[in-house]
Kinemage of the C-alpha trace (Angstrom):
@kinemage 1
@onewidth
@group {chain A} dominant
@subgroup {mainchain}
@vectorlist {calphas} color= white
{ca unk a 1} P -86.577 -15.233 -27.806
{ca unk a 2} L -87.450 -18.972 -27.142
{ca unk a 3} L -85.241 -22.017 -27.671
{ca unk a 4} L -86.255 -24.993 -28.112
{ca unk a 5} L -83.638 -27.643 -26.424
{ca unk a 6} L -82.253 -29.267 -23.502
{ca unk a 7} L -84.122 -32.207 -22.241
{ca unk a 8} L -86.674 -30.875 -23.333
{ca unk a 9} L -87.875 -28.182 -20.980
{ca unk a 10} L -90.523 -26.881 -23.391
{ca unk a 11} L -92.638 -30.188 -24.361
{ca unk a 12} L -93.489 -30.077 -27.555
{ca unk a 13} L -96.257 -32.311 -29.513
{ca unk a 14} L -97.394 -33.477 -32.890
{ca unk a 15} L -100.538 -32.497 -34.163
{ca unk a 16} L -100.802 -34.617 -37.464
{ca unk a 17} L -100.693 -33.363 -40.582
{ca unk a 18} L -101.641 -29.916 -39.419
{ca unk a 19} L -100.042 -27.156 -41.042
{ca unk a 20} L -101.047 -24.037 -38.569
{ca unk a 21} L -99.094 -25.098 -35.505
{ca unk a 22} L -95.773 -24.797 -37.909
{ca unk a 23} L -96.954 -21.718 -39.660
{ca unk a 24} L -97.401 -19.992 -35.790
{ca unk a 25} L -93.719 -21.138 -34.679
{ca unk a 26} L -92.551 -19.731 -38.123
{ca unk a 27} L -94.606 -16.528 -37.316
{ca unk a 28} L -93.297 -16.307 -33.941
{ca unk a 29} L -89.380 -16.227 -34.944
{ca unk a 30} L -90.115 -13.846 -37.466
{ca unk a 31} L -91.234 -11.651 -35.215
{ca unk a 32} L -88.600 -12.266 -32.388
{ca unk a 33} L -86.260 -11.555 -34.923
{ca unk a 34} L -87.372 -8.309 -35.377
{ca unk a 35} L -85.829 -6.680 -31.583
{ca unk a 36} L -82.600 -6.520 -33.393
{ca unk a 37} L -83.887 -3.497 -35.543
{ca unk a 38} L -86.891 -1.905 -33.613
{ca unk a 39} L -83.515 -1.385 -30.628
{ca unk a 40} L -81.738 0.062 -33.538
{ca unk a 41} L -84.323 2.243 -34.969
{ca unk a 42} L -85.623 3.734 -31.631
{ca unk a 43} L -83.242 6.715 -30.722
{ca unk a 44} L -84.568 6.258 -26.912
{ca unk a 45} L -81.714 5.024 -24.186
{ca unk a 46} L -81.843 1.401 -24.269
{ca unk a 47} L -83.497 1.346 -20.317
{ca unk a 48} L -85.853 3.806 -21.658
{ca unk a 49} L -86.982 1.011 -24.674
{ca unk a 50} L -86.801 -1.717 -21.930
{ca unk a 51} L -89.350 -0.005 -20.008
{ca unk a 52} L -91.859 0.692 -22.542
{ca unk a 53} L -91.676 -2.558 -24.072
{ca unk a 54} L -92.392 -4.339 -20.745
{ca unk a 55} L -94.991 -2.243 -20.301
{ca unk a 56} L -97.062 -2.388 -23.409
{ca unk a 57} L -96.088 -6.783 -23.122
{ca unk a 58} L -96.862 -6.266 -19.808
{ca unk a 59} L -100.251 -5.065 -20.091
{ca unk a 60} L -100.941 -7.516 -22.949
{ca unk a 61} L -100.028 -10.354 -21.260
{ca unk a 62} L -101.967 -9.568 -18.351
{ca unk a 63} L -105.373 -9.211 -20.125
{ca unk a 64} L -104.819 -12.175 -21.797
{ca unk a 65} L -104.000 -14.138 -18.763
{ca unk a 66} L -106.864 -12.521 -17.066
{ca unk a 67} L -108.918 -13.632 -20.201
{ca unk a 68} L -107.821 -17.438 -19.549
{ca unk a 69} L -108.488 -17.380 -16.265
{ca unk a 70} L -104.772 -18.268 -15.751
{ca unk a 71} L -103.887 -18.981 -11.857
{ca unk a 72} L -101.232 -16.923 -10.739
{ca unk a 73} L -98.411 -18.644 -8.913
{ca unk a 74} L -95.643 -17.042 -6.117
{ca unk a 75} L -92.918 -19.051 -4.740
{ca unk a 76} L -89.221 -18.949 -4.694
{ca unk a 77} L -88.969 -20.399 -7.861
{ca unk a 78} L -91.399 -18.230 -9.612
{ca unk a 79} L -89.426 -15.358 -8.040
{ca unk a 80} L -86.246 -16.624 -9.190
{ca unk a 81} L -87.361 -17.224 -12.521
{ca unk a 82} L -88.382 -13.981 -12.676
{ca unk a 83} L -85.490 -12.249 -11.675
{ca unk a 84} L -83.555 -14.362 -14.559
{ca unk a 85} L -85.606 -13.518 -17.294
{ca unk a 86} L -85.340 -9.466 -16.190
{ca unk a 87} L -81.645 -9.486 -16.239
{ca unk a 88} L -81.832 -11.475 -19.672
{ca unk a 89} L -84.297 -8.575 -21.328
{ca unk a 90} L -82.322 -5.887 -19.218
{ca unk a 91} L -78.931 -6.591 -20.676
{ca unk a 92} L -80.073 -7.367 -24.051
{ca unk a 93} L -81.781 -4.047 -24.466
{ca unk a 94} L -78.509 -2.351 -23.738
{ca unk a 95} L -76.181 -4.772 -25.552
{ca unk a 96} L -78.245 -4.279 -28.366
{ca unk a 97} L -76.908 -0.344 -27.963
{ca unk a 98} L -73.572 -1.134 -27.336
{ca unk a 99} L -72.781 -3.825 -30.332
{ca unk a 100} L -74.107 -5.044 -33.188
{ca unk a 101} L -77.610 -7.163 -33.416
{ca unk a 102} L -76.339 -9.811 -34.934
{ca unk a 103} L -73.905 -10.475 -31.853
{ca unk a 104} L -76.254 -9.234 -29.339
{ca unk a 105} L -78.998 -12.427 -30.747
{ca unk a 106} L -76.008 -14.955 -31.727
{ca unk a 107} L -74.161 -14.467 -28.384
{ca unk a 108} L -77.718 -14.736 -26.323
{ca unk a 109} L -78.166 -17.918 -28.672
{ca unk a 110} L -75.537 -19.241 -26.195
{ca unk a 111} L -78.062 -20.232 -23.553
{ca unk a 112} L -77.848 -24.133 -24.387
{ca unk a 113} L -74.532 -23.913 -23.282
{ca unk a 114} L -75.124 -22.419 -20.044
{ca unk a 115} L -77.820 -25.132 -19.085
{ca unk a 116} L -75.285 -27.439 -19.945
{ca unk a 117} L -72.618 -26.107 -17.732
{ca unk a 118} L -75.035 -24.969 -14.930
{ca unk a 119} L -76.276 -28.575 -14.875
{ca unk a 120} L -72.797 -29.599 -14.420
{ca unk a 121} L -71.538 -27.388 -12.124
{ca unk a 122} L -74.959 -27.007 -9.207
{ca unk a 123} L -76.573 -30.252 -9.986
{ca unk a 124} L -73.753 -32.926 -10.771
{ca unk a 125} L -75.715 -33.900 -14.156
{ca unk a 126} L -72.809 -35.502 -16.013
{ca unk a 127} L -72.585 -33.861 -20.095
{ca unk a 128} L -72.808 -36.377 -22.874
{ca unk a 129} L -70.478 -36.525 -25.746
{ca unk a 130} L -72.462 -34.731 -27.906
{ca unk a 131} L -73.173 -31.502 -25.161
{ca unk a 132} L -68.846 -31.438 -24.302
{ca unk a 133} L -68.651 -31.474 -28.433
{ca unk a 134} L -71.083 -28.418 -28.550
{ca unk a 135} L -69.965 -26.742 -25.569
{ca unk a 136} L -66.264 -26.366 -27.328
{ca unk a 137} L -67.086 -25.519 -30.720
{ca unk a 138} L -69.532 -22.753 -28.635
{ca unk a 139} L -66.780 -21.767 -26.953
{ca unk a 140} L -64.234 -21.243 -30.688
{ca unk a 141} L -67.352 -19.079 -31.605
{ca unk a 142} L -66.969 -17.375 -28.582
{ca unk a 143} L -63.448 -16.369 -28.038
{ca unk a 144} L -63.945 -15.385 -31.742
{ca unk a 145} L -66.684 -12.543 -30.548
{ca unk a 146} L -64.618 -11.024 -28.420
{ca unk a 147} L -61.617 -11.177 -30.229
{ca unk a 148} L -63.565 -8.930 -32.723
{ca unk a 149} L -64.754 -7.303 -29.864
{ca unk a 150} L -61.292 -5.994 -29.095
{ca unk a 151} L -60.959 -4.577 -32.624
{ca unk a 152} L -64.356 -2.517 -32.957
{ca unk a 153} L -64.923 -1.570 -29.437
{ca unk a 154} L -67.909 -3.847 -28.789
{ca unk a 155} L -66.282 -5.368 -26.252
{ca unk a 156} L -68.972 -4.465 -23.741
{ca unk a 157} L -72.096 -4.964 -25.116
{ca unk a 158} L -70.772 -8.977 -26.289
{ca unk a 159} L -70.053 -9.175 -22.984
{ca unk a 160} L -73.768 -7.982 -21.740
{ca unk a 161} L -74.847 -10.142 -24.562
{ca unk a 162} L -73.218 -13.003 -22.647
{ca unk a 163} L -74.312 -12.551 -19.621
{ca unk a 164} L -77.918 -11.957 -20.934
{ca unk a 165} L -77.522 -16.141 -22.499
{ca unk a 166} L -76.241 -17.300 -18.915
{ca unk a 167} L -79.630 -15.412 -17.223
{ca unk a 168} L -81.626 -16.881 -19.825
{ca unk a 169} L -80.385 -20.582 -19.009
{ca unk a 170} L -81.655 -19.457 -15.554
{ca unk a 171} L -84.815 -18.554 -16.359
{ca unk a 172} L -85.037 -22.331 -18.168
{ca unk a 173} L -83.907 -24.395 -15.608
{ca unk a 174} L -85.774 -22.861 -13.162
{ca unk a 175} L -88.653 -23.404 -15.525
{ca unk a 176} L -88.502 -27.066 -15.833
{ca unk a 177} L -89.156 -27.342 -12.075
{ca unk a 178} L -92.633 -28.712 -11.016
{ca unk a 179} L -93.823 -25.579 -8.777
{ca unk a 180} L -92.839 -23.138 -11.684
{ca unk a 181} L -94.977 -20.885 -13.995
{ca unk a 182} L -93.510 -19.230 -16.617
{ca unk a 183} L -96.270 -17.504 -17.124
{ca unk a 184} L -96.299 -15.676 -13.979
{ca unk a 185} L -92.260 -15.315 -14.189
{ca unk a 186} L -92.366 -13.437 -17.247
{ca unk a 187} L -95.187 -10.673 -15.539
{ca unk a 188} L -93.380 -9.920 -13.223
{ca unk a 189} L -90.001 -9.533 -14.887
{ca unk a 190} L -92.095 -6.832 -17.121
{ca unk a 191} L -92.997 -4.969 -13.890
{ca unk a 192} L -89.535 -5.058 -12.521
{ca unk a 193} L -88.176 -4.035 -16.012
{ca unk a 194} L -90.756 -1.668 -16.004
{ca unk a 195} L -89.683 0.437 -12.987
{ca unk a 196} L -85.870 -0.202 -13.781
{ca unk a 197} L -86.316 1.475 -16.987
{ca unk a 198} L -89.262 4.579 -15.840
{ca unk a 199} L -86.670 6.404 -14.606
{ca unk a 200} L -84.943 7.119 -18.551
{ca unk a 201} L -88.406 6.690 -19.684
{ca unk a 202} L -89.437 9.776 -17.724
{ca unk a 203} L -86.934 11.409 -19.212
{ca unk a 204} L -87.527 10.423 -22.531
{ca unk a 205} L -89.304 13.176 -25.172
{ca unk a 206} L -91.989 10.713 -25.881
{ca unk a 207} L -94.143 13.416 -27.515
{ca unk a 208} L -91.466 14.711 -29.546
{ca unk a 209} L -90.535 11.426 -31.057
{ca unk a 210} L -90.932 10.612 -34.750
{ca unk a 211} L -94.394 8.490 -36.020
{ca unk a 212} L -91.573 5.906 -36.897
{ca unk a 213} L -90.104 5.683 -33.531
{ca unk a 214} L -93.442 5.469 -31.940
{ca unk a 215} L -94.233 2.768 -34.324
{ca unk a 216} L -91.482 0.661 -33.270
{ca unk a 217} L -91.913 0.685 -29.869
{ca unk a 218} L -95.920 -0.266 -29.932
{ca unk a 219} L -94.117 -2.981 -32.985
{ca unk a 220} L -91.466 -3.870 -29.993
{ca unk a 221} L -93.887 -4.050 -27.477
{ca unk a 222} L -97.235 -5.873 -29.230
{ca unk a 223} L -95.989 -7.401 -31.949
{ca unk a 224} L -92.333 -8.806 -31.537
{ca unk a 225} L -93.064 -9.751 -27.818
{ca unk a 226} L -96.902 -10.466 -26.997
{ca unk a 227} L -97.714 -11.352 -30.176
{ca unk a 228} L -94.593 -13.406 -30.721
{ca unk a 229} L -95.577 -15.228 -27.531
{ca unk a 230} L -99.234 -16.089 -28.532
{ca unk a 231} L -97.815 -17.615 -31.724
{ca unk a 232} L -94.850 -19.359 -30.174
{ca unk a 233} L -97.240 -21.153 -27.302
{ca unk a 234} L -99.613 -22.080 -30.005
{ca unk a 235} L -97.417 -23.661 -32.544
{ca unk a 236} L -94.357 -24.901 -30.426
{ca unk a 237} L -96.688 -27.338 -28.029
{ca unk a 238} L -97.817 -29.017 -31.492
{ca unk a 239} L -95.102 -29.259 -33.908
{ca unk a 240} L -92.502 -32.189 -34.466
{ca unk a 241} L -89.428 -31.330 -32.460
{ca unk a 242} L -86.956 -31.422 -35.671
{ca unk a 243} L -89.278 -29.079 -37.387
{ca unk a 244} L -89.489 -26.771 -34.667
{ca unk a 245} L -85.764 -26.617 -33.928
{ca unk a 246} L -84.884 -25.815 -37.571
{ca unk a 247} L -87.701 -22.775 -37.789
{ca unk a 248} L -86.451 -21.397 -34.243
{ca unk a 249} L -83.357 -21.255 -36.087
{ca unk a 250} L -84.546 -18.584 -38.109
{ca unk a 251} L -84.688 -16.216 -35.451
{ca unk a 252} L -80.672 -15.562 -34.869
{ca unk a 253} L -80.437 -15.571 -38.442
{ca unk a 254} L -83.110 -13.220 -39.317
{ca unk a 255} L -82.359 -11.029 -37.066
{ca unk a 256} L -78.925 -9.409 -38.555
{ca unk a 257} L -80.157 -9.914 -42.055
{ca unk a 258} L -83.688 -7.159 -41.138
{ca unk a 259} L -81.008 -4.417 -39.152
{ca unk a 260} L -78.465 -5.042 -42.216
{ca unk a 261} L -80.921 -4.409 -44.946
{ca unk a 262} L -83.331 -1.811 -42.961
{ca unk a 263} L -80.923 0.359 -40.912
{ca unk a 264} L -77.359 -0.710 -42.741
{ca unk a 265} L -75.752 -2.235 -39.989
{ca unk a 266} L -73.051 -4.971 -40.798
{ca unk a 267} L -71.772 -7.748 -39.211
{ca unk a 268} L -67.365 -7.849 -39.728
{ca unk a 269} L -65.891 -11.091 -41.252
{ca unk a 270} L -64.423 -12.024 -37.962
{ca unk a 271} L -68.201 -11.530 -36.377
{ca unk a 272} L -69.563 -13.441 -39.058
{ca unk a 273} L -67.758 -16.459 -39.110
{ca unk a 274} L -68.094 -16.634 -35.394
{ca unk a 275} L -71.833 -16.428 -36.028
{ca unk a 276} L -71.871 -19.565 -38.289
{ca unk a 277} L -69.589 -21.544 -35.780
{ca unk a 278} L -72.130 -20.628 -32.897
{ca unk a 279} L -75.499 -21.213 -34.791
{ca unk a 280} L -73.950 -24.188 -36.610
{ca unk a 281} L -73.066 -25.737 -33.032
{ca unk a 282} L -76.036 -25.183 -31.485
{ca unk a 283} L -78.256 -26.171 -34.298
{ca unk a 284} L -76.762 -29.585 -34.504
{ca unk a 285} L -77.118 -29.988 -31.153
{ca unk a 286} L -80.578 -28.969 -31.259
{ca unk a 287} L -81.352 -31.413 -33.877
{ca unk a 288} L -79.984 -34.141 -32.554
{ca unk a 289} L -81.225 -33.707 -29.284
{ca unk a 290} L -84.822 -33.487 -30.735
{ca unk a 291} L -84.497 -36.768 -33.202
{ca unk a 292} L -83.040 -38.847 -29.920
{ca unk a 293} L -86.411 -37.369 -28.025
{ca unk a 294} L -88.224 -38.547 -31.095
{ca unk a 295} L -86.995 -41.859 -31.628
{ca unk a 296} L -87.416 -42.398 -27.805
{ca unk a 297} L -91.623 -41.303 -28.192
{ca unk a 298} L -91.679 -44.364 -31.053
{ca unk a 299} L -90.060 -46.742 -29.023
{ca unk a 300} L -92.754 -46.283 -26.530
């Protein structure tokens, strides 16, 4: 699940008056939003999903790399990248079995923060006003979580959730190095989620499994990951930075509302409003970030 934010690490371009580049980003967080519910609808253990959704992506990815002629690239920061963006799938697939969708996405929404703090903390890059600002109201929506947590016994997977936003600032900042390819990163972390997950898939009654359960995981695995990749690269390097950071907003948001109306699964009050502090925060800062980068392309 992209994000688009933080310096920016995912350049982004206007294509004129263009309409398909902003109908592909919409596309693509519709269909990112979707995890949420194929996790929920897919009786499998959550290492069991992992694995066959990395390897049906997997595969995908690789013939259409192959197709581009894409030149593969291993280093330490590929490698590291990689490793990042496995423990960020990894731990979502199970938090999304331990606690609700809706914090499993919102609490992985987090990531912003992280590159903030990591930034801080490893490579002495001072915070402006406006990332101290988000990182605190973050941090209300946060305590908030797990304060519900307590309560309903979803303690766990918000804390997985968590954990699965700090590897995904990982797999960013790693990303915005010169000798990276995310490309390559995000192979291998389906081969090494792959063989992490083969050993529940093995034990998994594939052939027993419902038509619907099949269904979502080939709709996991080729629709709300390859597919939502194709239409995220296409749209996201052409589309005006404020428009694309209010559509990937729809993602988080989307994602609760498709497992509450298809499989009945509600977020509490408590949850709730510390979903609206978190997206709220995170959004603004997105916005504003993206109008400053804006503003500073005119002035050029």
């Amino acid at each position: 699940m992209p994000f688009t934010g933080r310096n920016e690490m995912i350049a982004i371009r206007s294509s004129g008056r263009s309409s398909l580049p902003v109908l592909s980003v919409f596309l693509s967080a519709i269909l990112f939003a979707t995890g949420g519910l194929f996790f929920k609808i897919i009786p499998w253990d959550a290492l069991a999903i992992s694995a066959a959704r990395s390897l049906l992506s997997g595969a995908a990815l690789l013939v259409y790399l192959l197709i581009r002629r894409h030149r593969f690239r291993i280093n330490g920061t590929v490698l590291t990248a990689a490793a990042a963006i496995t423990v960020t799938n990894t731990l979502f697939a199970l938090a999304n079995k331990l606690t609700t969708a809706g914090n499993t996405i919102v609490l992985q929404f987090t990531m912003p923060v992280f590159v903030i703090l990591i930034m801080l903390l490893f490579f002495r890059q001072r915070p402006s006003r406006l990332e101290i600002g988000t990182c605190a109201v973050t941090l209300i929506g946060i305590v908030l979580f797990f304060v519900d947590g307590l309560s309903v016994g979803n303690m766990a997977g918000n804390l997985l959730a968590l954990i699965s936003g700090l590897a995904y600032a990982v797999f960013f900042i790693w990303n915005s190095r010169e000798d990276s390819d995310p490309f390559t990163s995000i192979l291998l972390s389906y081969a090494a989620a792959s063989l992490i997950g083969l050993p529940s898939l093995l034990r998994t009654d594939i052939a027993g499994s419902s038509a619907e359960t099949l269904l979502s995981v080939l709709g996991l695995g080729l629709l709300q990951q390859a597919l939502g990749h194709v239409f995220f690269s296409f749209g996201i390097k052409r589309t005006p930075p404020v428009t694309a950071s209010l559509i990937s907003g729809i993602e988080p948001v989307l994602n609760p509302v498709l497992v509450a109306v298809f499989y009945h699964e509600m977020l509490t009050p408590l949850s709730l409003a510390a979903a609206g502090i978190v997206l709220s925060a995170i959004l603004f800062y997105n916005l504003r970030t993206a109008g400053r980068k804006r503003l500073q392309g005119d002035n050029t």
